[in-house]
C-alpha positions as a printed Julia matrix, in Angstrom:
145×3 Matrix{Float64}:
  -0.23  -40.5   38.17
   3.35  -40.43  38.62
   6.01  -42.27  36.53
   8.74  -43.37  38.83
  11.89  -45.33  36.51
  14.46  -47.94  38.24
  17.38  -49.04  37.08
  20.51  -52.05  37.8
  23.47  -53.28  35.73
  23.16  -56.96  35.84
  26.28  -59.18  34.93
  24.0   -61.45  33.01
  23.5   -61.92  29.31
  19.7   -60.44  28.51
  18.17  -63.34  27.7
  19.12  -64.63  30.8
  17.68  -61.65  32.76
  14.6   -62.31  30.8
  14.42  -65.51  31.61
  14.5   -64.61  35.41
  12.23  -61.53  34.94
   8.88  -64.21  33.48
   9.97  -67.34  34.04
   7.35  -68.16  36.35
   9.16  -69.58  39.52
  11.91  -67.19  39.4
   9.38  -64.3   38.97
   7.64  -65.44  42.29
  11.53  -64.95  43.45
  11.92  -61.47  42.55
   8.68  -60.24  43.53
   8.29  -61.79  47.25
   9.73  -58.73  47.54
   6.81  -56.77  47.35
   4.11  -59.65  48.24
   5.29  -62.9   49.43
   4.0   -65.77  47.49
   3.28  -62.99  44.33
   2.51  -64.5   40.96
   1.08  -64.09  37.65
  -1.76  -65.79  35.44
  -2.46  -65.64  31.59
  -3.28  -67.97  29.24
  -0.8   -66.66  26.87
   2.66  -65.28  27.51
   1.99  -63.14  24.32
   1.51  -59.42  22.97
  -2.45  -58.24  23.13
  -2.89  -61.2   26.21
  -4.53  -60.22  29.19
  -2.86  -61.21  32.73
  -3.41  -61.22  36.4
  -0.76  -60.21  38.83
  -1.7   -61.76  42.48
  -1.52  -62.26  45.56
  -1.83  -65.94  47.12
  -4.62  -64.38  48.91
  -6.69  -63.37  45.33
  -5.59  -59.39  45.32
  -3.89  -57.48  42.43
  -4.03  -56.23  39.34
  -5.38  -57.28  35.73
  -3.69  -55.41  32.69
  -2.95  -56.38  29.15
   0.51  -57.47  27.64
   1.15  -54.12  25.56
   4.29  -54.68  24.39
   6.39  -57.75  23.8
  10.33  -58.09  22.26
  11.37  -60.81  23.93
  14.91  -60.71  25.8
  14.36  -56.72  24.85
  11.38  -55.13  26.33
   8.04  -56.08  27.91
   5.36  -53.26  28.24
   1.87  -54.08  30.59
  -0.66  -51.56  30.69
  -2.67  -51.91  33.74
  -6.65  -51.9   33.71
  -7.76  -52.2   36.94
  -7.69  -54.09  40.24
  -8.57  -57.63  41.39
  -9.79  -58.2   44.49
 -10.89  -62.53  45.79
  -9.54  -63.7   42.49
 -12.46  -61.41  40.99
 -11.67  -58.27  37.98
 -12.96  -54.83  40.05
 -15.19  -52.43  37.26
 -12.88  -50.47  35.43
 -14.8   -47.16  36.46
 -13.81  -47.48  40.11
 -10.02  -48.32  39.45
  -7.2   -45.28  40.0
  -4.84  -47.43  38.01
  -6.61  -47.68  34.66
  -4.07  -47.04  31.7
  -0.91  -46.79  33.98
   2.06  -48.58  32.47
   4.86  -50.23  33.42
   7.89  -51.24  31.19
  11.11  -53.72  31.5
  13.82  -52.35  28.8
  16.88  -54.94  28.69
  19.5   -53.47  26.77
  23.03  -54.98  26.37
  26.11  -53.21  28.01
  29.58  -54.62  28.43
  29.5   -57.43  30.6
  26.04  -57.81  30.71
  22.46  -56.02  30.71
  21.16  -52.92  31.85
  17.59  -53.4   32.75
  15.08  -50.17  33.05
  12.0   -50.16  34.7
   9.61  -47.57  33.93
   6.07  -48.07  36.28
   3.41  -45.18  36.54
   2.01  -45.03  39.99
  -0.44  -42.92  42.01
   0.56  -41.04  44.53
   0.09  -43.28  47.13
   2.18  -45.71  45.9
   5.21  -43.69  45.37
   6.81  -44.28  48.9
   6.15  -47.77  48.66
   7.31  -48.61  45.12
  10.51  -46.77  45.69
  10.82  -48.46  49.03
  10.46  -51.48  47.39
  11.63  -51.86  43.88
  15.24  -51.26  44.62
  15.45  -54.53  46.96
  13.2   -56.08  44.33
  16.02  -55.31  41.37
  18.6   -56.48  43.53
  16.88  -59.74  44.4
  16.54  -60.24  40.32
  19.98  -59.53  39.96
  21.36  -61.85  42.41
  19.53  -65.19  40.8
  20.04  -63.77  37.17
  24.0   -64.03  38.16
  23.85  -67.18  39.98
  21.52  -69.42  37.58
């Protein structure tokens, strides 16, 4: 597993850029990016809840919320994969463990956001394809809203 870390200055207070990281709709913004029509499920937007990132078509992951400061830092540790709305057996996933962070810290004139995501190996091209463009998307509607 590989830890690959993003980064973007955002001219946006950080509760703001929170509040267009996991505020549902504008999450589904961001992240079209990677999947178009991407979302999340939990029953609790709190630390120790478990939640579903998916696909309109059923496919994703299912991790735990590790970490939670709001407008500060969100940590998700990934268990396994989800595949027809349906939680794969931990034994068979690759991504069991991995984590992936969101640290907002304040800078002049707005936030500096730092993503932190471990990956396997096949994923590296892709995330670093794609998270850039993905960043740049969040920054746009964290500015404009």
């Amino acid at each position: 597993m590989k830890t690959l870390t993003f980064s973007i200055k955002i001219n946006a207070t950080p509760d703001k850029v929170w509040h267009c990281l996991w505020e549902p709709e504008n999450y589904k913004t961001w992240t079209r990016i990677f999947s178009e029509g991407s979302y999340y499920k939990t029953d609790l937007f709190i630390e120790g809840s478990k939640i579903h990132f998916l696909t309109p078509e059923g496919h994703g992951m299912y991790s735990v919320i590790d970490k939670l400061d709001e407008n500060s830092y969100m940590a998700f540790r990934h268990l396994g994969e989800i595949m027809d709305f349906k939680e794969q057996s931990v034994e068979t996933a690759t991504w069991t463990n991995a984590m992936e962070t969101y640290e907002l810290n304040p800078v002049k004139n707005g936030t500096k956001l730092t993503v932190n995501v471990d990956t396997v190996e096949e994923y590296v091209d892709h995330m670093n394809k794609l998270f850039p463009p993905a960043l740049d998307e969040l920054k746009r509607i964290s500015e404009v809203k």
